[in-house]
N, C-alpha and C positions, 0 to 999 in steps of 0.2 A: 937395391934389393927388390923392389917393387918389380922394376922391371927382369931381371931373372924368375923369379913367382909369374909374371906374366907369361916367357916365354916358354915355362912349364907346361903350362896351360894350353899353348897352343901346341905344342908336341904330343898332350894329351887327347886333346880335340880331334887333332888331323889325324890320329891310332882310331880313334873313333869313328871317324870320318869314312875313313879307309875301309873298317871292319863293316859300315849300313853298306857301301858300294857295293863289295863282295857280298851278303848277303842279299840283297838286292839281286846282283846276277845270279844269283846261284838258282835262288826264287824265280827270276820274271825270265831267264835265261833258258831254265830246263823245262818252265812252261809253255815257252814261244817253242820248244823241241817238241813235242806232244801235238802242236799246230796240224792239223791236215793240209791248210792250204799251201805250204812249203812245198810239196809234192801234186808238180800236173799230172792230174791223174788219164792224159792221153799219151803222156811217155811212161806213165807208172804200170800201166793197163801189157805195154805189148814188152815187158821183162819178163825173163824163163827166172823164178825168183827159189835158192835153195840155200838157205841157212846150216852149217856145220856146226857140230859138237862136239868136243874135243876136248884135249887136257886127262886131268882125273878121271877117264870112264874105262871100264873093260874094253867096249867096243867101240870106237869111232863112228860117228855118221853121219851122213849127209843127208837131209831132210826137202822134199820138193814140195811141191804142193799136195801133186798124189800121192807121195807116202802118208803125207800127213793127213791127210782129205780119210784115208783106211785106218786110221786110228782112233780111239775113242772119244770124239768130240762133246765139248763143252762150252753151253752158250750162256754169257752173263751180260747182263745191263746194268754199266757201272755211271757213276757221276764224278764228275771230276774236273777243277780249276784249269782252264787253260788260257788264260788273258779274260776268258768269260765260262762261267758254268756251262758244261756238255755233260749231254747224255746219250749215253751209243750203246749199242749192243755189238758186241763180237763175239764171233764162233772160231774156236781151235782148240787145242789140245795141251793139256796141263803140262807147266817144264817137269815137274818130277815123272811122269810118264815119259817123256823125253828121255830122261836119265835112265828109264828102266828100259829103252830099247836099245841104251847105247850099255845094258850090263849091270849097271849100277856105278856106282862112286867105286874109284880101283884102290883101295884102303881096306885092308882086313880086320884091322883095328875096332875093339867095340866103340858104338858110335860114332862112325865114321860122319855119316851125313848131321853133325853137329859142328864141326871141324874146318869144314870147307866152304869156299867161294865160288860161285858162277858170277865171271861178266859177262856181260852181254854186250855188244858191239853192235852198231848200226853202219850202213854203208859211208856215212859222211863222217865214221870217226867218234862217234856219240857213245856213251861207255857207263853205263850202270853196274854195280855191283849187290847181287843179291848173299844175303848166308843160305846155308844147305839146311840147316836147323830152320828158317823161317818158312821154306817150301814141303817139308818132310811132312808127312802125314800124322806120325804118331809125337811131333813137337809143334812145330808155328803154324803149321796146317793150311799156309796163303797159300788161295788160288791163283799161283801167276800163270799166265796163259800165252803160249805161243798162236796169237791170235792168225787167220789166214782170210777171216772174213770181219768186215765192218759195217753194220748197219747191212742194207738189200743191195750194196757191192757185188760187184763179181770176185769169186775168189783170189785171192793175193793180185785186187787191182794196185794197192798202192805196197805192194811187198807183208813179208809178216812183219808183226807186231807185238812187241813184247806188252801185256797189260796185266797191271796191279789191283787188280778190285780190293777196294776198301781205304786204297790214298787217295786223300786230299786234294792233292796236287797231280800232276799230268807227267812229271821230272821223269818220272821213273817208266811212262808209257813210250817206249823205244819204236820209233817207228822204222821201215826198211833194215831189220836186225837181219845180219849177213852170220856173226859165231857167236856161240856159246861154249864158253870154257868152263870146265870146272879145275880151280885153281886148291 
């Protein structure tokens, strides 16, 4: 008897066990993603760098530097956990700005941009998922930002950047983001 109660315990343990590991990656995983020094910035530097948007919008589009360079820019200096505390300032242009060049959200439906999904994809496969309700102005109101400049960089030396002013954690700062869907 003892020993079946015993090996209860360790089928309970190792469920436990299991669950810090993955939380752990998910944590020190999507932080180590947010890293700048993963990307040399002398092969990052000589890329033609244009991120697409797609999925749920009226209009499709393709975004380069210079489009985005002629759009209404916004510069924030955020802090944020990345294996160590950073503080950087980048300049680009708000995603719900984004979504109003590409038309809007393609849904007729009242309150549509409550409803839907933007991921965001980076070049190596890296995949955030934002809601539409959390970037909408008149609901969640975050500034996430299609960054093009980081700190006194030159522009999109290391690609754009997806950045979350006001998290914690770095998880969600997408670097070299290649699409944005809205699902």
């Amino acid at each position: 008897m003892k020993l079946a109660l015993g090996s209860g315990n360790l089928s309970a343990e190792r469920g436990i066990h299991a669950a810090v590991v993955l939380i752990a990656l998910l944590v020190f995983g999507s932080a180590a993603h947010a890293d700048d020094r993963a990307i040399p910035p002398t092969t990052a530097a000589n890329q033609n760098w244009v991120v697409s948007l797609s999925g749920k919008v009226n209009h499709p589009q393709q975004f380069d530097l210079e489009t985005l360079q002629k759009l209404p820019a916004q510069q924030v200096t955020v802090s944020y956990q990345a294996g160590r505390v950073e503080e950087v300032s980048f300049t680009g242009v708000l995603l719900w700005t984004l979504l109003g060049e590409a038309g809007g959200i393609d849904d007729p439906a009242k309150r549509a941009e409550l409803r839907h999904v933007i991921r965001i994809t980076a070049r190596d496969g890296y995949v955030v998922v934002l809601s539409t309700g959390e970037i909408a102005p008149d609901f969640g109101a975050k500034p996430a930002l299609l960054a093009y400049r980081r700190n006194d960089e030159a522009p999109a030396a290391a690609g754009f950047r997806l950045v979350m002013p006001g998290d914690k954690h770095g998880g969600r700062y997408v670097r070299d983001v290649i699409s944005i869907e809205v699902e």
